[in-house]
C-alpha positions in Angstrom: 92.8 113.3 112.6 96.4 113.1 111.2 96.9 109.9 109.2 99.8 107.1 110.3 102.6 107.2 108.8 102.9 103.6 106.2 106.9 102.9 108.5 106.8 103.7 112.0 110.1 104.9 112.5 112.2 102.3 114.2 115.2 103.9 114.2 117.0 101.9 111.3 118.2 104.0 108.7 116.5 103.9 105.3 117.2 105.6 102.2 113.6 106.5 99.4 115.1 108.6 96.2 116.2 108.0 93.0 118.9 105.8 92.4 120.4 104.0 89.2 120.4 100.5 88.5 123.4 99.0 86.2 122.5 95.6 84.8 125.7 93.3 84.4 125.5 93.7 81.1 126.3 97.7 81.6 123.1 99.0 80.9 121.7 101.4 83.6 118.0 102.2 84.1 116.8 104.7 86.4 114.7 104.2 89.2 112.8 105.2 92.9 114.4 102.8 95.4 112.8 102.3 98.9 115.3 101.0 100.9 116.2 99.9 104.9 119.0 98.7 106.9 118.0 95.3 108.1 120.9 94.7 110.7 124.1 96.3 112.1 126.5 93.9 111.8 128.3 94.3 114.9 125.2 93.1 116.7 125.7 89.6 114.6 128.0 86.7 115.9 130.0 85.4 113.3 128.7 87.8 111.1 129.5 87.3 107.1 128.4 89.5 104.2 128.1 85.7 102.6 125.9 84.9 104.9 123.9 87.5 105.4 122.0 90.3 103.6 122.2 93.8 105.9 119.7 95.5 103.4 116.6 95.5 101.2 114.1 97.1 100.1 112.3 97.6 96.0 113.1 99.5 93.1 110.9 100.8 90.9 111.6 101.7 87.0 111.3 105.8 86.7 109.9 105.4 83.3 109.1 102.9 80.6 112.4 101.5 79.7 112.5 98.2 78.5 114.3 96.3 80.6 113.4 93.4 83.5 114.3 94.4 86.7 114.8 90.8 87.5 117.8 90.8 85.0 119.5 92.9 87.1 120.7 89.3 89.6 122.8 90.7 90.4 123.3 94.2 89.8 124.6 97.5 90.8 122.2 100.3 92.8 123.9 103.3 92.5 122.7 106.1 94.7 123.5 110.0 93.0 125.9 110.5 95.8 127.9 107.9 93.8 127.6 105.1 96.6 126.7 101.8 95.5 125.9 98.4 96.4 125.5 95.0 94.9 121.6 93.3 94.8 119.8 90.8 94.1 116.7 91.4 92.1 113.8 89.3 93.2 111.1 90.2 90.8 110.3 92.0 87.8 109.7 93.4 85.2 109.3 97.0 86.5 109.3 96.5 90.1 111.1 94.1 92.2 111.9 93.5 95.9 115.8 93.5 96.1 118.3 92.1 98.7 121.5 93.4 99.2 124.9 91.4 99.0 127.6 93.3 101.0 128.0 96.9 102.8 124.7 98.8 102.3 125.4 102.4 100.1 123.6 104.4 102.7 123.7 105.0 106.1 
């Protein structure tokens, strides 16, 4: 019997792959990132990228660089098409949940 997939798919678009994290201080770490579009926001009244976060997801530290992800608040994911997007790490040291501040760098 064929095992369940972890995400049913609901449609929203996600991005899982490696991705590069640059700490405000300019330092970049690279990591997996696990990531899903939480709401269009055309479907939001009075929507606001202030307001409201359209993506999340984790990242994960690739190898054993000493850094803290959570000194990445915020910080820059940086997908290897070259989109990126502004986060907010919310844990650490080598994994964290993130929330995203602004347009989402995948679609």
């Amino acid at each position: 019997m064929p095992r369940e997939r972890f995400h049913k798919d609901d449609g929203r678009p996600r991005y899982v792959g490696p991705a590069t994290v640059v700490f405000p201080d300019g330092r970049e770490v690279a990591v997996t990132a696990s990531l899903v579009l939480r709401l269009d926001p055309a479907t939001v009244p009075d929507f606001s990228y202030d307001r409201h976060s359209t993506w999340a997801g984790s990242v994960t530290l690739a190898r054993d660089d000493d850094v803290d992800l959570f000194d990445a608040a915020p910080g820059i994911l940086r997908l290897p098409d070259g989109r990126k997007g502004e986060f907010m790490a919310t844990g650490g040291p080598r994994e964290s949940g993130c929330s995203g501040l602004g347009p989402a760098p995948f679609d």
